[in-house]
C-alpha positions in Angstrom: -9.5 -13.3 -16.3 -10.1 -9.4 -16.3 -8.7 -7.6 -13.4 -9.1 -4.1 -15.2 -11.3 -2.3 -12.1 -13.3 0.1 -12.7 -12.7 3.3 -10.4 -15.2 6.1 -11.9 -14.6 9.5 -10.3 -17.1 11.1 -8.4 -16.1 14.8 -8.7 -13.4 17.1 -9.8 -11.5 16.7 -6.5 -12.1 13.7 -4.3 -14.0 10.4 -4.6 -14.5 7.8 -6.7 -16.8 4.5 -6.9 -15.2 0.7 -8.1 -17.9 -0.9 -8.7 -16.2 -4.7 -10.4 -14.1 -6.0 -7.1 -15.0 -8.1 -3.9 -13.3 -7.4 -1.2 -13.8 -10.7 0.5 -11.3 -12.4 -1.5 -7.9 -12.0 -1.6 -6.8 -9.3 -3.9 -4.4 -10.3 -6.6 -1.1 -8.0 -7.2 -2.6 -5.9 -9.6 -6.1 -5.4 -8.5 -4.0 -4.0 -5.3 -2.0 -1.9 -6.9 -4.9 -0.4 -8.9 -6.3 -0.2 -5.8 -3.8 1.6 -4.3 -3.1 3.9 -7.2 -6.7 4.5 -7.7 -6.9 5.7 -3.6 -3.8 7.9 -4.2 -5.3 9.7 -6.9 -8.8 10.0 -5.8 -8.0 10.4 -2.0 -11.3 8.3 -0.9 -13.0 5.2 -2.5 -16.1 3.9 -2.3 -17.4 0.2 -3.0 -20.8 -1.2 -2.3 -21.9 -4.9 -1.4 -19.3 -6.0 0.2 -19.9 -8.8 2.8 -16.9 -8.7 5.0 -16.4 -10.5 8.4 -13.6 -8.5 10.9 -10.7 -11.0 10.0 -11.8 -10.2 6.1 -11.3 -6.6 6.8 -8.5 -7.3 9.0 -6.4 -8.9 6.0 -7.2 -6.4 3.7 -5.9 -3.6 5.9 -2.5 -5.2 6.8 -2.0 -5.4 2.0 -1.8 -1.7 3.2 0.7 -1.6 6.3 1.2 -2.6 10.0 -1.9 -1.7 12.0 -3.4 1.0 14.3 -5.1 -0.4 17.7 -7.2 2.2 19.2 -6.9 3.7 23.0 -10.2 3.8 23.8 -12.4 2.4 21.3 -14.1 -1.2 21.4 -13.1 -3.2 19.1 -14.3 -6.6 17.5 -14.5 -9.7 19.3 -11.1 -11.5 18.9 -10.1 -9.2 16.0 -8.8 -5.8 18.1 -7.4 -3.8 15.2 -11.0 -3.5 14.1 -13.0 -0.9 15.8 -16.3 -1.0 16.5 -18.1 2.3 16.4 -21.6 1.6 17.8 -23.5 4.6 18.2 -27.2 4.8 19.8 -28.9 6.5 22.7 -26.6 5.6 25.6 -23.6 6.1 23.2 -24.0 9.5 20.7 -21.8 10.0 18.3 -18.4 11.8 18.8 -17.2 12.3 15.2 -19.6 14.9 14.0 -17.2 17.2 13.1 -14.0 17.8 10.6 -11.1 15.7 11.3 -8.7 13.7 10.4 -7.9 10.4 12.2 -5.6 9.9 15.3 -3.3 12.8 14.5 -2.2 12.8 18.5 0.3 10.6 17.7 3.8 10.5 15.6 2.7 9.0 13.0 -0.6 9.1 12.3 -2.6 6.4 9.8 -1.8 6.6 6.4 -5.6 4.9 5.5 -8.3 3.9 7.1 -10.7 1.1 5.9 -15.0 1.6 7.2 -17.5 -0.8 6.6 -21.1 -0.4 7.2 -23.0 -2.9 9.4 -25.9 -1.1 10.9 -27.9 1.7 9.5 -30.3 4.2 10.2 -33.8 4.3 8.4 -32.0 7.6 7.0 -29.4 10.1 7.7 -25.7 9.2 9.3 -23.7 10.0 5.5 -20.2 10.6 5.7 -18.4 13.8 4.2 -14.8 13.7 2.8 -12.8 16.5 2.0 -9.2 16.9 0.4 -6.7 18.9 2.3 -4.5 18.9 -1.2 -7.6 20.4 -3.0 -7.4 23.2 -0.1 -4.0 23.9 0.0 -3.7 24.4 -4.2 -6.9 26.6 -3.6 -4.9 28.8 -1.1 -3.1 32.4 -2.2 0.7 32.5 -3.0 1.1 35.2 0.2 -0.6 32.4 2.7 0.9 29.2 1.2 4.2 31.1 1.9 3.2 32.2 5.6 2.1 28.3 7.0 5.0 26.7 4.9 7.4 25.8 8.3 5.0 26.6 10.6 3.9 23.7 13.0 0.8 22.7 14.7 -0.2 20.7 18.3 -2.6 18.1 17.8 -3.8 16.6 21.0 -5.7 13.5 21.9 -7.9 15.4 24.8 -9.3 17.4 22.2 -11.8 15.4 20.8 -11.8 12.8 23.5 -13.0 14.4 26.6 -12.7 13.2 29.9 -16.4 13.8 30.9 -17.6 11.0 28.4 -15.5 8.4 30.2 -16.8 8.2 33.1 -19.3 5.5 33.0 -17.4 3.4 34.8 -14.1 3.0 36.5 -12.8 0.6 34.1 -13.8 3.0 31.2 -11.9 6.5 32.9 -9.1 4.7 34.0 -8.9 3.6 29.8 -9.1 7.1 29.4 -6.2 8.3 32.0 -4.2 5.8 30.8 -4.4 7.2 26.9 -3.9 10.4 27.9 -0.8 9.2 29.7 0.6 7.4 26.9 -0.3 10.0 24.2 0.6 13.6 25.2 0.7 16.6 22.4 2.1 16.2 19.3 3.2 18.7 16.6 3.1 18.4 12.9 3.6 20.5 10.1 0.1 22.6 9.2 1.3 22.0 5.4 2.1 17.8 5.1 3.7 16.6 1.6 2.0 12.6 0.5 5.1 11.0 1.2 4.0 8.9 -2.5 2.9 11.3 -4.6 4.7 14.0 -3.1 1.5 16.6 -3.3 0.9 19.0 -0.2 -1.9 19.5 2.1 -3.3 21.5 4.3 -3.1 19.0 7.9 -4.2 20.7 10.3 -8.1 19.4 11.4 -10.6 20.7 14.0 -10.9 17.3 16.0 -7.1 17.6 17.4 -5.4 20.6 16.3 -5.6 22.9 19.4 -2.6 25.8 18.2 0.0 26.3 16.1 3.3 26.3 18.2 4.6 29.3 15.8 2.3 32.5 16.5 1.1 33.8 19.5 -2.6 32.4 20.9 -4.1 35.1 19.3 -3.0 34.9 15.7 -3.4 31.0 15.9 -6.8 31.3 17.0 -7.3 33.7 13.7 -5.3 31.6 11.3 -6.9 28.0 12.6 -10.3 29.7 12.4 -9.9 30.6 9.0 -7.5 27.1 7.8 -10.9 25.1 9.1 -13.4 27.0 7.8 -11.5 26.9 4.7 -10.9 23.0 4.3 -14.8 22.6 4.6 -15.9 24.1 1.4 -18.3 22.5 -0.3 -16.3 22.2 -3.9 -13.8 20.0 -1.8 -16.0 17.4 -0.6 -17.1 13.9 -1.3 -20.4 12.8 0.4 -21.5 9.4 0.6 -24.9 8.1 1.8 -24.3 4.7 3.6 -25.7 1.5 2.2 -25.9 -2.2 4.1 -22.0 -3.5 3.4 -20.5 -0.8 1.9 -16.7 -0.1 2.2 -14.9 3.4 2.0 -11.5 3.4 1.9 -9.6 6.8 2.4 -6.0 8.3 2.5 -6.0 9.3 5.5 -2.9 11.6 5.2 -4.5 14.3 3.0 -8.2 14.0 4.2 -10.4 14.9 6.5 -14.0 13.5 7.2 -16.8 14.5 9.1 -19.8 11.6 9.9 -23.4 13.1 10.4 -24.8 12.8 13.5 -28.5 13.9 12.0 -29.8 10.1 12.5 -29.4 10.0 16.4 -31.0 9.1 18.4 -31.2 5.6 16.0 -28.1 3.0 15.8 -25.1 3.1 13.4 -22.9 0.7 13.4 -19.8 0.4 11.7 -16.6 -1.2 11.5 -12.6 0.6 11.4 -9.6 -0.7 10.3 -6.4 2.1 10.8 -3.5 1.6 8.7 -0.2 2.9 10.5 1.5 5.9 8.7 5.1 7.6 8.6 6.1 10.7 10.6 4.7 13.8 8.7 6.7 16.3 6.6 
């Protein structure tokens, strides 16, 4: 039996497609670890058709590391380190813009595995971009000036108290995550604790100031470090199909999901793989 896969690269950077493995069935040793290697080189991959029920994506995940259960997020019934993001007219999306996930805490997911369940007609892709590609593409002089430097990430950034208050239950969720997760800081450059590359890890969904430099210079500098992550020549895009899987490391990326389909449903499924402490 073959178990070569085939991971094709979709650009220079970041992203690539395996297009010969089913995710439904348990993985043997080496299809993981092609896997694996394939995800550490290409950052973010992408398969298509692939029929998988929570517990499916559940077992997957944990091949990867101990699992991430969100705050605030729903999750699937019986299965909570799935999340459900569910996104329609009485719930609009809230992660139309750059980040990177749950950097509010120590140690933030390492990868992070999104199936599709329910598309728009059109519209909803997902962009990925690679904080390694943006740090090489940075100038001696600034590489030198954020080397050391830390950032804050915090929770309240992106998750604002306003949109939890539909209900008791729901803002007391909230108050209770905010309790549990105050501010964290992290080094704005991150080396891959496996490949030992560096990227830029400082993202617009939870960095609010870099500890370092006055509010003034860290408003400049973040201005410029997120404007700068987002060029096009560092991205991936992927237009959603029914069942597809994207798999991403979540430690040098960042990811922004379109929010052009709203007000129609998306629907899709998380699993968050548990990290290290950055350095």
């Amino acid at each position: 039996m073959n178990e070569r896969l085939n991971i094709n690269a979709l650009g220079p950077y970041i992203g690539a497609q395996v297009t010969n493995l089913d995710l439904a069935r348990p993985l043997s040793d080496a299809q993981f670890e092609q896997l694996y290697h394939g995800l550490l080189r290409h950052q973010v991959l992408f398969l298509r058709d692939q029929v998988l029920a929570p517990e499916q994506q559940r077992a997957l995940a944990i091949r990867f590391g101990d699992l991430h259960i969100h705050p605030v997020y729903p999750h699937a019934e019986g299965v909570e380190e799935i999340i459900v993001l569910d996104t329609h007219q009485d719930n609009p999306p809230d992660n139309d813009n750059w980040h990177t996930d749950v950097t509010f805490i120590e140690t933030p997911p390492a990868i992070a595995i999104l199936a599709s369940k329910v598309l728009p007609e059109f519209g909803g892709d997902t962009l990925w971009t690679s904080g390694i590609a943006a740090y090489e593409a940075l100038s001696a002089p600034i590489k030198s000036l954020l080397d050391g430097l830390h950032a804050e990430h915090d929770f309240k950034k992106s998750f604002l108290e306003f949109k939890y208050r539909k209900s008791e239950e729901e803002h007391q969720r909230w108050q209770q995550a905010v309790e549990k997760h105050p501010p964290v800081q992290h080094p704005v450059i991150r080396t891959h604790p496996v490949s030992g590359k560096k990227a830029l890890f400082v993202n617009e969904g939870f960095t609010t100031r870099i500890v370092d430099l006055s509010e003034k210079e860290s408003e400049a500098l973040l201005g410029f470090l997120f404007a700068h992550v987002t060029r096009p020549e560092f991205q991936v895009r992927w237009r959603w199909q029914p069942n597809d899987v994207a798999i991403w490391d979540n430690r040098v990326t960042q990811h922004y999901a379109n929010a052009d389909y709203y007000p129609a449903r998306r629907v899709m499924h998380r699993a968050t793989v548990l990290g290290d402490k950055p350095f």
